[in-house]
C-alpha positions in Angstrom: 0.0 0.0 0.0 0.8 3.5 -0.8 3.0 5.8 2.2 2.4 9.4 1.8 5.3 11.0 3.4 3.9 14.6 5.6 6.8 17.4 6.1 4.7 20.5 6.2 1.4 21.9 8.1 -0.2 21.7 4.4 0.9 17.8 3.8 -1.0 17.0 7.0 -3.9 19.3 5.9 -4.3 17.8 3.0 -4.1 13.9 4.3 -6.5 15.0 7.1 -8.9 15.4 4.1 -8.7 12.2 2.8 -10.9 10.8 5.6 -14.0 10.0 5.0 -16.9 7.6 6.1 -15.2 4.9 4.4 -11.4 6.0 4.9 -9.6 5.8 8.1 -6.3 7.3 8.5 -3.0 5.9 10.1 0.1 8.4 10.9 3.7 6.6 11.8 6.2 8.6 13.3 9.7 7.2 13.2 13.4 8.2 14.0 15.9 7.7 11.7 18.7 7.6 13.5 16.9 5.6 16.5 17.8 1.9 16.3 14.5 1.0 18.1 12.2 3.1 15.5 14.8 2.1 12.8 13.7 -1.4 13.1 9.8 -1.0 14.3 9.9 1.3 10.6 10.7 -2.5 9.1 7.9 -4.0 10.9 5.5 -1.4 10.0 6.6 -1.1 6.1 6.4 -4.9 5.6 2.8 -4.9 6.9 1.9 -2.2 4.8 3.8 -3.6 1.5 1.0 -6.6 2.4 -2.3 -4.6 2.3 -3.7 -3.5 -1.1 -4.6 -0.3 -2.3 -8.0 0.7 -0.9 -9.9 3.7 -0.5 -10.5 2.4 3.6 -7.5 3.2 5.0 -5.2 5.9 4.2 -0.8 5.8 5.6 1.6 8.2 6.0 4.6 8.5 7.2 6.6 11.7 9.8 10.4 11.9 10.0 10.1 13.2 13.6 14.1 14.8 12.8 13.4 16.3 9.5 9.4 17.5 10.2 10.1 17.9 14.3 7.8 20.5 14.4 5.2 18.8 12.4 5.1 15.9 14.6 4.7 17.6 17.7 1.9 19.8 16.2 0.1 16.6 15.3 0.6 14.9 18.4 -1.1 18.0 19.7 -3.7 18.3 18.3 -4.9 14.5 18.5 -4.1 14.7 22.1 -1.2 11.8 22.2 1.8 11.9 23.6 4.8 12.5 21.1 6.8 8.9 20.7 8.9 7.8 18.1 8.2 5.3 16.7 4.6 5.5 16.9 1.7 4.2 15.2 -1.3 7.1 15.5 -4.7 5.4 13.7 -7.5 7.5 13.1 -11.4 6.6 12.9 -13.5 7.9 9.7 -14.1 11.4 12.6 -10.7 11.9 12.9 -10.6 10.6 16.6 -8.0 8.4 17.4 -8.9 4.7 17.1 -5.4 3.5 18.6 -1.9 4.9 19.5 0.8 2.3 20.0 4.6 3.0 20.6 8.1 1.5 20.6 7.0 -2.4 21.0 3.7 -2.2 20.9 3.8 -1.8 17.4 3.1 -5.3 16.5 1.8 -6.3 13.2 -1.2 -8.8 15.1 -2.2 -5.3 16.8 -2.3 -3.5 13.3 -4.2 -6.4 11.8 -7.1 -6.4 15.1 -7.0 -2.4 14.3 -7.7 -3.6 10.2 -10.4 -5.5 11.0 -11.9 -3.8 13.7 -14.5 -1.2 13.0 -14.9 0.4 16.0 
């Protein structure tokens, strides 16, 4: 499936949008000079590489070095704590369905989240 990376206040606009009563949204923030984040990034992109293209659920990605203040702003404004690496999955309302970090990230939890509507 399709990674939109966000680097600017307008990328996250603009993926915000995408939401929809069919399309939920998942953000991962990641580290790339974190070993921890380094290698949840390869659990989190080979999960993703399985899932087809749909218009249900809509990834992107956040270099929390390169778009720092971006991460921050989002973690804000969804009311999570800022972690990296973290997994930030977002209902159809733009609440937020489930916020996992560091090991938590497990692809099991990601496929419950998939398959659970709620």
């Amino acid at each position: 499936m399709k990674i939109e990376e966000l680097k600017t206040r307008n990328d996250w606009e603009e993926f915000k949008s995408k939401a929809s009563e069919e399309s939920e949204l998942i953000i991962f923030k990641f580290s790339p000079v974190c070993g921890v984040s380094l290698y949840i990034d390869t659990i989190f992109q080979k999960w993703a590489d399985g899932l087809e293209d749909s218009n249900r659920l809509k990834i992107s990605k956040v270099n929390v070095i390169t778009a720092k203040k971006l991460s921050r702003q989002i973690a804000a404004e969804l009311n999570v704590i800022h972690e990296s690496p973290q997994v930030i999955w977002l209902k159809t309302n733009l609440s937020v369905k489930w916020d996992a970090s560091h090991y938590e990230i497990k692809e099991a939890e990601m496929d419950n989240n998939l398959t659970n509507s709620n």
